[in-house]
N, C-alpha and C positions, 0 to 999 in steps of 0.2 A: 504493500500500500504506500509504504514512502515513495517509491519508484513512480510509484502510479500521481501519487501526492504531486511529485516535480513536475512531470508533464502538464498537470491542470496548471499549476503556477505559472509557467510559459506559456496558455494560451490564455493568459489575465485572467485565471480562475480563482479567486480568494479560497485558501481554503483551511478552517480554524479544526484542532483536535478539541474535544470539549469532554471533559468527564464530569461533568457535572449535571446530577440529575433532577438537580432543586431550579435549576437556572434553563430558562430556554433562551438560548441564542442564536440570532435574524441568520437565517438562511433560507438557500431557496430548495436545498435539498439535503437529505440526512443521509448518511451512508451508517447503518449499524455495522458496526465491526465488535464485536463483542470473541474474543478469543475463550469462550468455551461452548461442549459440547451442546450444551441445554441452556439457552438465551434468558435468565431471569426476565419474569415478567415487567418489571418496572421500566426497563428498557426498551419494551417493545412498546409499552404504554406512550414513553416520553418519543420514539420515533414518529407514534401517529400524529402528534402533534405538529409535523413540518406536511406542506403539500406534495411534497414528493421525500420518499423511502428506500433507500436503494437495499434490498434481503430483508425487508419487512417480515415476510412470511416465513423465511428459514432459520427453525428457533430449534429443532433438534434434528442434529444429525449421529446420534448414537446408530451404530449397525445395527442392534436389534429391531431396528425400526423399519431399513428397508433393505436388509441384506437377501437377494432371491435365491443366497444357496446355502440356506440354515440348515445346520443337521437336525434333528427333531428324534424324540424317541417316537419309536413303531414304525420310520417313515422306511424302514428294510434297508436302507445304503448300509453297504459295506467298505467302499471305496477308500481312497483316500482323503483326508481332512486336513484342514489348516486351524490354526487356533489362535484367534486376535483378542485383541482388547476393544470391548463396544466401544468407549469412548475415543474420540478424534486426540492424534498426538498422544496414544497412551495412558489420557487422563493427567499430562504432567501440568496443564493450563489450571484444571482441579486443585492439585497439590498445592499450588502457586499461591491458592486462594487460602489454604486451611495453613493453622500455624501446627510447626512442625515440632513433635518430642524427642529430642536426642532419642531414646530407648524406643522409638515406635520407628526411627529411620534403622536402628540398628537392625530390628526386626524384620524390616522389610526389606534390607541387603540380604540377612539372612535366609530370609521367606523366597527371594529370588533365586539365590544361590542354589537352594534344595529344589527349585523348580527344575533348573537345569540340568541340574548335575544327577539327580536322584532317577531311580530305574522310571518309567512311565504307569509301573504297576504297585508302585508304591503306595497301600490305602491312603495316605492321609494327606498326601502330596496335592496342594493347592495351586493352581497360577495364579503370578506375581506377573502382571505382565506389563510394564510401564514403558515399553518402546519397541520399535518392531525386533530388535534383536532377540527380544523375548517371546517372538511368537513361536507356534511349533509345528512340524510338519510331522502327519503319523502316515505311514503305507496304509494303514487300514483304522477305520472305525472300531474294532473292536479294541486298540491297541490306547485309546482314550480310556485316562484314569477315574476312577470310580468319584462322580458326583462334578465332575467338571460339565456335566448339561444343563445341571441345576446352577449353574453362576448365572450372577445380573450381570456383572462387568465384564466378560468377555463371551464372542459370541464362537460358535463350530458348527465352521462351514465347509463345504466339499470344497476340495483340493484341484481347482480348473485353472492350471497355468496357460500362456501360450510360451511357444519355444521358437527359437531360430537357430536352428541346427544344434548346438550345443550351449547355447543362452538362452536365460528367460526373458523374457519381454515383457515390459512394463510401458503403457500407452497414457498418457495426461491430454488431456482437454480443459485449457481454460478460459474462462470467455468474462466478458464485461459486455449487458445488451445485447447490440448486434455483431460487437467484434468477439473474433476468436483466436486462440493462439493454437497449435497443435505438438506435441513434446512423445517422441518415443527411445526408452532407451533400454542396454543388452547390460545381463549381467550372470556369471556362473550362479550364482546367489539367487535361490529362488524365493528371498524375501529382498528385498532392498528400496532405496529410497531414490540413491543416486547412480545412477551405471554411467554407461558409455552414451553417448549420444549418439543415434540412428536414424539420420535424416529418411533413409530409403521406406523405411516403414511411417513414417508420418503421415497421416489423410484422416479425414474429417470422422469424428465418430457414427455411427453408423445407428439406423433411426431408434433402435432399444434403447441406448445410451441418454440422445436429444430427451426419448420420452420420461428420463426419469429426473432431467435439467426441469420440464414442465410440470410434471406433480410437483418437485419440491416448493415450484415458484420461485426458484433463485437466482437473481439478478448478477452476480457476481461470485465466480467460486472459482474450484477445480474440481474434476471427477475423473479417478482412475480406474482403470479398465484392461482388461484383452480380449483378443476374440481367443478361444478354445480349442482344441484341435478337431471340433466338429464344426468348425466355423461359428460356433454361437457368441456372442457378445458376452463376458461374463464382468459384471460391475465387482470392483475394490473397496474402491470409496467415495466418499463426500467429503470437499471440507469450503468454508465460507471464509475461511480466515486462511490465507497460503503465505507460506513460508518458501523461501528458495535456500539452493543449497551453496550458491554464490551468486549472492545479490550483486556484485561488483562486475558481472561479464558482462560482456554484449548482447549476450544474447536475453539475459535479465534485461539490460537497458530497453532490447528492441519490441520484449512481448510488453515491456510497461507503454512504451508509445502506441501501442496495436492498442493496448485494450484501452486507454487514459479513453480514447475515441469513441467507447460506447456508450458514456454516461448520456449523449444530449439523447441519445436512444430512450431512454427509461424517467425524460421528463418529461411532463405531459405541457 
């Protein structure tokens, strides 16, 4: 958003950070940017108060919400499974918020530690999963530890990468309005954040994708994806709040000028 913040400035756009939620200040458009998963109400209240909203409607993006490849008891998969944290970033934006106990961080190194490292059939063994390094990959569903279907905070879901000969492919779509930007990239690693960059496979998401940009109603975000090796579209994630992994490149500098362009889009 700072990126995006500069380009509004150079085309004489004023544009104020405001955290203050007792005070309304004159603007002609509000852009919610709230860095966590589940949008406190007060926030969406003081948004409606400006004539234009930019993610007015996008206030939870927990996985459990719109993940289409939940595992479920009785549902017969036996396949392979991946195992995330429902909350966007891990739940670390969460943490941020909550004051923290020496002995309940010590715990939670601990708690992650035994996630990793301990057999999968471990009874007591909980996930700890506060960034994607800690997700988990099992060959089969039955190989999921006892009582990890019953967690709120992480969800399990079938195992649908796509590959490129011997990398996995991770596909981004980000858009502001009518612009969009498109990001694919390879990695041995079939969790990761940042790979190589893969112009060749870059092209526009495909219509499953758009349709889940339009349920959520979300004016500004990223959503990541693959197609499958049955050619199906398989959704990653949501998030309304993007982070890059070098805000300092060109290629940062270039997708902020593409999208800076789609706000006059979403004014009325």
């Amino acid at each position: 958003m700072n990126l995006i913040a500069k380009e509004w400035e150079t085309q004489g756009i004023r544009v104020l950070i405001h955290r203050d939620l007792k005070n309304l200040a004159p603007a002609d458009v509000c852009f919610l940017h709230v860095d966590l998963s589940v949008v406190p109400p007060p926030y969406t209240a003081f948004a409606r108060l400006y004539p234009n909203t930019v993610n007015l409607h996008v206030t939870d993006i927990r996985k459990t919400g719109y993940s289409r490849n939940l595992v479920v008891r009785g549902d017969g998969y036996d396949g392979p499974i991946i195992v995330k944290s429902s909350l966007n970033h891990g739940g670390e934006p969460e943490r941020r918020t909550r004051p923290q106990h020496p002995v309940g961080k010590l715990w939670r190194k601990f708690h992650r530690e035994l996630t990793r490292r301990a057999s999968p059939r471990f009874p007591f063994q909980q996930p700890s999963i506060t960034n994607k390094q800690h997700y988990r990959v099992f060959a089969k569903r039955r190989m999921l530890p006892i009582g990890w279907l019953d967690r709120h905070d992480i969800v399990v879901e079938r195992f649908r990468p796509e590959q490129s000969g011997d990398y996995f492919v991770l596909r981004e779509w980000f858009f502001l309005g009518d612009q969009e930007y498109y990001n694919c990239e390879l990695s041995r690693d079939p969790i990761f954040t940042s790979g190589t960059h893969c112009p060749a496979l870059e092209a526009p998401p495909p219509d499953l994708i758009r349709q889940v940009r339009k349920e959520f109603q979300i004016d500004y975000g990223k959503i990541d994806y693959v197609i499958d090796c049955d050619g199906t579209p398989v959704l990653f994630d949501v998030n309304k709040t993007i982070g890059l992994s070098d805000p300092n490149s060109e290629r940062a500098r270039m997708m902020a000028r593409i999208l800076a362009n789609g706000l006059t889009s979403l004014v009325t």
